[in-house]
C-alpha angles and dihedrals in degrees: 000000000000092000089057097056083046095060096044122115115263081239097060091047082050105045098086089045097059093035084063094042088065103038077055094044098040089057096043089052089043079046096056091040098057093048086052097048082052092050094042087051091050100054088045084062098042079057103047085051091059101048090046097057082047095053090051098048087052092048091049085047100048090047086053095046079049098055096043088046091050085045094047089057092050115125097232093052097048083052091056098046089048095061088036093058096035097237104154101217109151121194112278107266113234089249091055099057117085115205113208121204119227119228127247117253105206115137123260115272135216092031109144106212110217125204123236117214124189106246115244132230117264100242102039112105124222126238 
């Protein structure tokens, strides 16, 4: 038995070895991969958090900017602002507003559509 170990290739002495190197090496690298996927979905929903608190701090915002705007047209305080600011705008007197009518939008009558057919050649025959 021993002459025949003796006599075998270096590859076939090897061959286990390096079947076991991979099988080491390709679960280390599934290993690494899969603590990197965990760590890359953790920072996508540390992410989404944060843009999540930010949308709602810009929706809040943006109701708050609303309500003052809509506060700000008001007519009694553009009244206010305008004393404040001595303006001297008065209300518009009747005589001084001009009503336009708008006009009706009803389609023309009486307007005969024609049909336009291509022209056909002189010696083409009709089916």
């Amino acid at each position: 038995m021993a002459k025949n170990r003796k006599n075998q290739s270096a590859a076939i002495r090897f061959g286990p070895a390096l079947k076991a190197l991979f099988l080491c090496l390709l679960i280390a690298g599934s290993a690494v991969g899969y603590v990197w996927q965990k760590s890359q979905i953790y920072q996508l929903g540390q992410q989404i958090r944060q843009r999540e608190v930010r949308l709602a701090r810009l929706q809040n915002d943006d109701r708050k900017l609303s309500d003052q705007l809509s506060i700000l047209r008001s007519p009694t305080m553009l009244d206010r602002r305008v004393r404040e600011l001595n303006l001297g705008l008065l209300p518009a007197q009747p005589m001084q507003v001009l009503r336009l009518a708008e006009p009706a939008s009803t389609p023309p009558e009486n307007k005969i559509l024609t049909r336009q057919f291509a022209e056909k050649p002189a010696g083409a025959m009709t089916q």
